[in-house]
C-alpha positions, 0 to 999 in steps of 0.5 A: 500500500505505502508503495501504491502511494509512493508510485501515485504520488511519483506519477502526480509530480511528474505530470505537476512538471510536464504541466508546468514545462508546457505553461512556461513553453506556451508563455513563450511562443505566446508572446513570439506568434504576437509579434509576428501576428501584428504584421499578418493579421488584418487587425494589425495591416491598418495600424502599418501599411498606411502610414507606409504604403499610402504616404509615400507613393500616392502622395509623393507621386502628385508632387513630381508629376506636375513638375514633369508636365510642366517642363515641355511648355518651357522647351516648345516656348523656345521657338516664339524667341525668334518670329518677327524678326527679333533678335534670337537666343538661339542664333547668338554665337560667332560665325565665320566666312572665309573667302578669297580676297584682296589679301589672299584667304581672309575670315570674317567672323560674325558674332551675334549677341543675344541683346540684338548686338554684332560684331563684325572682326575682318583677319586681314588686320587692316580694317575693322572691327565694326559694331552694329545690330541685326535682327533674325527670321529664322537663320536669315539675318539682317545687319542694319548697320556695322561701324567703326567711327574711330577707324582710320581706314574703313570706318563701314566694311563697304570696300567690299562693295558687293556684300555691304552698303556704302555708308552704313555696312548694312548687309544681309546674311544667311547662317549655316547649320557648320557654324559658318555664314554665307552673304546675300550678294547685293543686286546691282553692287559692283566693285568689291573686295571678295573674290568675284574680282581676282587680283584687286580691283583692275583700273582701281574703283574712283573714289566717288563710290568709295568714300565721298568727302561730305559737304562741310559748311565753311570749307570747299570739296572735290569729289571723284574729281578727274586728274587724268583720262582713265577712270582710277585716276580721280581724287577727293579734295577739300579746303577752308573758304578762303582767298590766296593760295595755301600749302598743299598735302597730297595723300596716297591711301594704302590698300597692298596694290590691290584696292585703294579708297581717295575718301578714307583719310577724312580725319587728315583732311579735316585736322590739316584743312583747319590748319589752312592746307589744301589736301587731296586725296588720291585714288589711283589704278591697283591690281596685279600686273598692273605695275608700274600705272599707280607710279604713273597715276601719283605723279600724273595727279602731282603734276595736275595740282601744279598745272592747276594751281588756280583754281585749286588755290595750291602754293605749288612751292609748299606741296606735301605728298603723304603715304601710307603703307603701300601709299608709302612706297608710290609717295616715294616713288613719286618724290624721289624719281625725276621728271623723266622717270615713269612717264605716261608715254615716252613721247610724254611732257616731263613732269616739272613739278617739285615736291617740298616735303614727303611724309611716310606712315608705316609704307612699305618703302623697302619690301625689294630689298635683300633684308626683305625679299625674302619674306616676299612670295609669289602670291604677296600683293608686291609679287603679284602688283609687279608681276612676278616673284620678287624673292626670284628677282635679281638684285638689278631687277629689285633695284629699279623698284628701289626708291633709294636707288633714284635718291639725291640731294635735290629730290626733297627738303624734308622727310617725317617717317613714322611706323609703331612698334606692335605692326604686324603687317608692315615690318618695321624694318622697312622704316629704319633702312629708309631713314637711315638711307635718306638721313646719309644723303640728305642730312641728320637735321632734314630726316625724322624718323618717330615710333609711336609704341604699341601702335599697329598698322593703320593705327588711330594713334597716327590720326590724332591731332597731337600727332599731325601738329609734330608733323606740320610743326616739323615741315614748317 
């Protein structure tokens, strides 16, 4: 019996333990299932996913769509910028043209500013820039104006008379997709600069479409007024009313042989006409194989100022003549030859005129020489003016280019050189060897030679009134 008990009493506890093994397992899982459950069961899926699901897509998706939609208005509104012609964002940018021209392949480029500004910069370093406005249709553009009022040379880009308006530089131009532009040619222009007319422009272009010298209260002007038969020999003059003869400055536009304007210089006109000078300004024949006519024209137009000394009021014993660049060489050629030299024809009158003074701006008076030559090619303007290569030539040949070789004491009484320092198109070269020569033969006292620093080729320091009085001070 006391075993029964001991054995009920073994099984009772046994069965306390398994029930109490399982209470504390039940506590346990009890508490992992809720967990768990909170995530699954429907009662607990509210209470999660709207505050992660609903917010952040629905309502995340409403705030960039709009944003997304309201970028195409903005791109298709790009296109009204440019109706009307109106100047056009879309057109800014620089553009270029590059094109055979009077010294050798040239480039424009064309810059379009986006406030209906342009600018307009030509390679040939001798002319330019001008500043105008445009406005655009599409890729066409139309250039109302283009200038440069401090220019000496070229104040409009109309020697490119095919292309620009004379007077204002107005032109019209097509723009292409190469970043490239293409000139509407003007109808009925002639003359010009571009390569339709090879070699320069033959028999030269009379001034008279080139430049007029304006009307001027006070003051009495020539214009395209002929000193010869043929049609580039013709000049623009102009002086102060007034009676009795005055001294006379005769000036010879550069242009490399290949174009010259007889209205460029109205800023000498001006400042040396307030000082009671008669100027006139030349235009004479330019082009390749067509030396030595612009010799013959110089001298032809010096002569006539003598033989027309009345009615021009010209003191034929204060004449002046003044080069500039190329102009520089046929000023020279033209005061240092002698009455017999590059006659018209050889049954021709000598010329009896003789000049006082000669007055050189940056000219190209020794581009034959040894020193020089050499940079000289067959297809530089000298080359093709004369004809043939001047580096080829012989010393014999390049020495009745020479101006020095017809040098002697008697030719002038008083010689200004002057050149600047930053030229790049004229070297400076040319300048020192002619002041040295002419300083040899007709003294120290007689000969100037001045070098303005920084200044270029066709710079506007040469034109300022300052410069011209230590000229005319210095020939007086």
């Amino acid at each position: 019996m006391k075993q029964k008990l001991q054995s009920a009493l073994a099984l009772t506890l046994a069965l306390l333990l398994v029930l109490t093994a399982l209470a504390g397992c039940g506590g346990n899982q009890s508490g992992s299932l809720l967990d768990g459950e909170a995530q699954t069961t429907p009662t607990a899926q509210p209470t999660v996913e709207p505050t992660e699901q609903p917010t952040a897509d629905p309502t995340a998706e409403p705030t960039e769509q709009p944003a997304e939609s309201a970028a195409p208005p903005e791109e298709t509104a790009a296109p009204t910028e440019a109706p009307g012609n109106e100047p056009s964002a879309t057109v800014s940018g620089d553009y270029t043209l590059s094109f055979d021209g009077n010294f050798g392949t040239e480039t424009f480029t064309m810059t379009l500013n986006e406030d209906g500004t342009c600018h307009l910069a030509s390679s040939n370093g001798m002319m330019g820039p001008w500043d105008g406005t445009y406005t655009a249709d599409g890729t066409h553009i139309t250039v109302e104006k283009l200038e440069n009022p401090g220019a000496q040379m070229g104040k409009n880009p109309d020697l490119w008379a095919n292309w620009f308006e004379t007077g204002t530089g107005a032109c019209e131009l097509d723009l292409n997709a190469d970043g490239t532009f293409t000139f509407v040619e003007r109808e009925g222009a002639e003359g010009g600069m571009s390569g339709d007319l090879p070699g320069g422009l033959p028999g030269g272009l009379p001034g008279g479409e080139m430049g007029d010298l304006p009307p001027m209260d006070g003051y009495t002007t020539w214009t395209n007024e002929p000193y010869g038969d043929a049609a580039a020999q013709t000049f623009n003059g102009m002086m102060k009313d007034g009676p009795g003869a005055r001294p006379v400055v005769i000036v010879v536009p550069g242009g490399a042989f290949r174009f010259v304007d007889g209205g460029r210089y109205q800023t000498i006109a001006e400042i040396l006409c307030a000082q009671n000078y008669l100027v006139i300004q030349l235009n004479y024949t330019v082009g390749a194989g067509t030396y030595p006519q612009a010799i013959v024209d110089v001298k032809t137009a010096i002569q006539y100022v003598v033989d027309h000394a009345d009615e021009l009021h010209a003191d034929t014993a204060d004449i002046t003549v003044m080069g500039c660049s190329a102009g520089g060489y046929l000023a020279a050629m033209s005061v240092l030859t002698d009455g017999d030299d590059f006659k018209a024809a050889d049954d021709a009158p000598a010329y009896t005129y003789q000049v006082k003074n000669l007055v050189e701006f940056f000219g190209a008076t020794q581009w034959m020489t040894d020193a020089l030559c050499g940079d000289i090619g067959a297809s530089a303007p000298e080359s093709e003016w004369v004809g043939g290569d001047v580096s080829a030539m012989s010393a014999e040949e390049r020495a009745v280019l020479d101006p020095l070789t017809y040098l002697d004491s008697s030719d002038v009484t008083k010689v200004w050189i002057s050149n600047g320092t930053a030229d790049t198109t004229m070297p400076i070269l040319n300048s020192e060897q002619f002041f040295s020569a002419l300083k040899a033969v007709l003294g120290e006292d007689n000969v100037h030679y001045e070098v303005i620093e920084g200044a270029g080729h066709e710079d506007p320091a040469f034109y300022t009134e300052e410069n011209f009085a230590l000229v005319v001070d210095y020939i007086n």
